[in-house]
C-alpha positions in Angstrom: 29.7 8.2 9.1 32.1 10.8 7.2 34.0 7.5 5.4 31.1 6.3 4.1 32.6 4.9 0.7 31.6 6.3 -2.6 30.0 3.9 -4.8 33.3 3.1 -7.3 35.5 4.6 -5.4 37.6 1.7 -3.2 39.6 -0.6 -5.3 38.1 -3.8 -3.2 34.7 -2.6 -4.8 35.8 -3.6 -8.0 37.0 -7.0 -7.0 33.6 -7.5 -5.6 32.1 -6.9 -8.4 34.0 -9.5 -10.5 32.9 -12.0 -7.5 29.1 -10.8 -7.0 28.5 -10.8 -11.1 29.8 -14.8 -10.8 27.5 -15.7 -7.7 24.4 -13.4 -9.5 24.9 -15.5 -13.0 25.1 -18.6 -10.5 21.6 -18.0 -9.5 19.6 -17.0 -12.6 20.0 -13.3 -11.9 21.6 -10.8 -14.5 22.1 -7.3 -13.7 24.1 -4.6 -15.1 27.3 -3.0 -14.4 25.9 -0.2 -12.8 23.5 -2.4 -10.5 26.8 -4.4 -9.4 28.9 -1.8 -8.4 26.1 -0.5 -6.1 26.0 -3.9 -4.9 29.5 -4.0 -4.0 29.6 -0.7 -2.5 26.7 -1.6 -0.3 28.3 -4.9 0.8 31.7 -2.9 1.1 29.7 -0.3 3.7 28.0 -3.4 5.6 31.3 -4.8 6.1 33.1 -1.9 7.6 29.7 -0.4 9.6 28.0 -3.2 10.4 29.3 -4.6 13.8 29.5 -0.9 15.4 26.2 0.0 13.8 25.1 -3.5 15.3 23.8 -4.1 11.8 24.9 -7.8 11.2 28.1 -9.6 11.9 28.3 -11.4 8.5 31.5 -11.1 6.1 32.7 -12.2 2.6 31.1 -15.5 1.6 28.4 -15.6 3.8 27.3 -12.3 3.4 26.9 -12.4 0.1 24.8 -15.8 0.1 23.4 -15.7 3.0 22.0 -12.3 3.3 22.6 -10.3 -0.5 21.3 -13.3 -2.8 18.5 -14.5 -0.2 17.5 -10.5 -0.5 17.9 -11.0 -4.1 15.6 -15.1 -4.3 12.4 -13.7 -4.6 12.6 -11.0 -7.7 11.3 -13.1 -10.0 8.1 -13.4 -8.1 8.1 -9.5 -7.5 8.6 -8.6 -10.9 5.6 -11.5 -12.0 3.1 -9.1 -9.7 4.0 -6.0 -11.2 4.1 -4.0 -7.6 3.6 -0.3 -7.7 4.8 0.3 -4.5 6.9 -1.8 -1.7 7.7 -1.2 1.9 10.3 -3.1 3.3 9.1 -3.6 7.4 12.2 -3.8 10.0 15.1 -3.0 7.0 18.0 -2.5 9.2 20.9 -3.2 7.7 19.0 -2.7 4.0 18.0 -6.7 3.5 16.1 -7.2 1.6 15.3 -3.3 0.9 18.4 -1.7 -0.5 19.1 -4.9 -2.2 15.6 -4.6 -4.2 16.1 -1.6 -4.6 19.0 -1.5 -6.6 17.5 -5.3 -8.7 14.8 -3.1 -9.1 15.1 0.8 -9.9 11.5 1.0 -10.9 9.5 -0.2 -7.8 9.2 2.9 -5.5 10.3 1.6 -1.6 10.0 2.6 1.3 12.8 1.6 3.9 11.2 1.3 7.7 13.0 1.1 10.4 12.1 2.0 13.9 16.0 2.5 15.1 17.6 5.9 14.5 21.1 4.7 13.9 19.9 1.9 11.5 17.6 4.1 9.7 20.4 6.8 9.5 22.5 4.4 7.3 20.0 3.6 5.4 19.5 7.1 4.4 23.3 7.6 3.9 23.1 4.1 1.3 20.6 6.0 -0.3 22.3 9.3 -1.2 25.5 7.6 -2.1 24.2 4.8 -4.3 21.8 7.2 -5.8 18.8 5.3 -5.6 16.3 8.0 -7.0 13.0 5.0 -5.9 14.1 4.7 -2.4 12.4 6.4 1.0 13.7 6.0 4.1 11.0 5.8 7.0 11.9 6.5 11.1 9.2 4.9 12.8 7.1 2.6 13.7 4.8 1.2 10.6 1.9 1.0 12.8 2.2 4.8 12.7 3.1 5.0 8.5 0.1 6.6 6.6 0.4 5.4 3.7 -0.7 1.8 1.4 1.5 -0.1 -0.4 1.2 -2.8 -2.8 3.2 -5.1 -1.0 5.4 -5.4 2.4 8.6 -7.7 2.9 9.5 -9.1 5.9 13.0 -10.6 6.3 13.6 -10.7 10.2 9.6 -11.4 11.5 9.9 -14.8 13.3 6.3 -15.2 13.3 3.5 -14.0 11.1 0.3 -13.8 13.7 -3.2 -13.5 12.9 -3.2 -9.5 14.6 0.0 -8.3 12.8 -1.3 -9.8 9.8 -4.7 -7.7 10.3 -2.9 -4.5 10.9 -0.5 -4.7 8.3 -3.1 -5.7 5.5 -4.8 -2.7 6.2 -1.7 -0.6 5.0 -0.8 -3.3 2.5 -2.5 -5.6 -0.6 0.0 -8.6 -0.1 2.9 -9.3 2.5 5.8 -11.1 1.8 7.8 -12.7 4.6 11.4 -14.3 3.9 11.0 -17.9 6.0 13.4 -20.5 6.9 12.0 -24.2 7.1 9.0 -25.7 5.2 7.8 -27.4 8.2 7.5 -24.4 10.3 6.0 -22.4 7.7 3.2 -25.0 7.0 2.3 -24.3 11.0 2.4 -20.6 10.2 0.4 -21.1 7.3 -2.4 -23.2 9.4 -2.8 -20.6 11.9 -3.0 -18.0 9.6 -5.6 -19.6 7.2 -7.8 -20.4 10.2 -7.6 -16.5 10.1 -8.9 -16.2 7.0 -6.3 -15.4 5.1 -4.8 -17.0 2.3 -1.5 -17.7 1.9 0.8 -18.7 -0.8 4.3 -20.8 0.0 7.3 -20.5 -3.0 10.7 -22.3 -2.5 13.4 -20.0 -3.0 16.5 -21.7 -4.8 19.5 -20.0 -3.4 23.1 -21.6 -4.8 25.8 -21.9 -2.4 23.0 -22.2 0.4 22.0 -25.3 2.3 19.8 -23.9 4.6 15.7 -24.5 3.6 14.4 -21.0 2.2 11.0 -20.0 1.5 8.9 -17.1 0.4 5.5 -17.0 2.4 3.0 -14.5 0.7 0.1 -13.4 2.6 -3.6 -11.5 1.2 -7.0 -11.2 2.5 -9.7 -13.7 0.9 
């Protein structure tokens, strides 16, 4: 992983940066020059590691709307709760982690990731865009003994009531990245029966057809 690019350093970075400031404005979110070029560097290491990493197929367009802004959809709410601490569960390829991360250089997170080669790039996106708040985690979380203020969840198909029990007890609040708002309903009704209590926020995405939701999780 020797050509890992330098954040600046390819002249494609810059381009990206021109494109990723227009799609950022596009959706409400305004960040500074330094926080897009680490953007663009990140998205320029995805796109030349990510299929022989088996990180995530994804190019141009749809990588940055589909994966970097749907990272980016639920700040707002983030910043509203004031987090202390986040751990991102599952972050292979750094979505939503690295891209919080770099929205948000105050919020100590923790990156988990059970895979080595995953979690190895993850610590190499951390050196090279600097990101002094980020910690990268090899493992399984079951295993992490720390609590957090909050846990996202971008890949977890399903939320059940025994996941939702372990991970509380390392965590205050979860938040889970979800697709449709019929299916999250159901995963809402299962997990209330739990006892939990469960908040639903559409996320507003531009460029993005597909249904997106932020399901937010906390004991009663």
């Amino acid at each position: 992983m020797a050509g890992v690019a330098q954040a600046g350093s390819e002249e494609g970075c810059a381009v990206k940066d021109r494109l990723l400031e227009d799609f950022f404005k596009e959706n409400g979110h305004e960040l500074s020059g330094l926080q897009l070029e680490k953007m663009a560097t990140f998205l320029h290491n995805i796109e030349i590691f990510g299929t022989s990493l088996g990180l995530i197929e994804a190019r141009g367009q749809q990588l940055i709307v589909d994966h970097l802004l749907d990272s980016m959809a639920p700040v707002r709410i983030l910043e509203e709760i004031s987090l202390a601490s986040l751990c991102d569960v599952g972050s292979g390829a750094g979505f939503p982690g690295i891209v919080l991360a770099i929205a948000l250089p105050n919020l100590p997170i923790v990156l988990a990731e059970r895979m080595q080669k995953r979690s190895r790039f993850l610590a190499m996106m951390q050196q090279k865009l600097q990101l002094d708040n980020v910690e990268v985690y090899h493992g399984d979380i079951k295993h992490i003994d720390r609590h957090f203020d909050g846990m996202t969840f971008r890949a977890l198909e399903q939320m059940t009531c025994d996941l939702a029990k372990l991970l509380l007890s390392k965590s205050d609040r979860l938040f889970a990245y979800k697709g449709r708002a019929v299916s999250v309903q159901a995963e809402v009704a299962q997990l209330a029966r739990c006892g939990y209590r469960c908040e639903v926020e559409p996320l507003a995405i531009v460029g993005q057809e597909k249904e997106r939701h932020l399901l937010m999780i906390r004991k009663t």
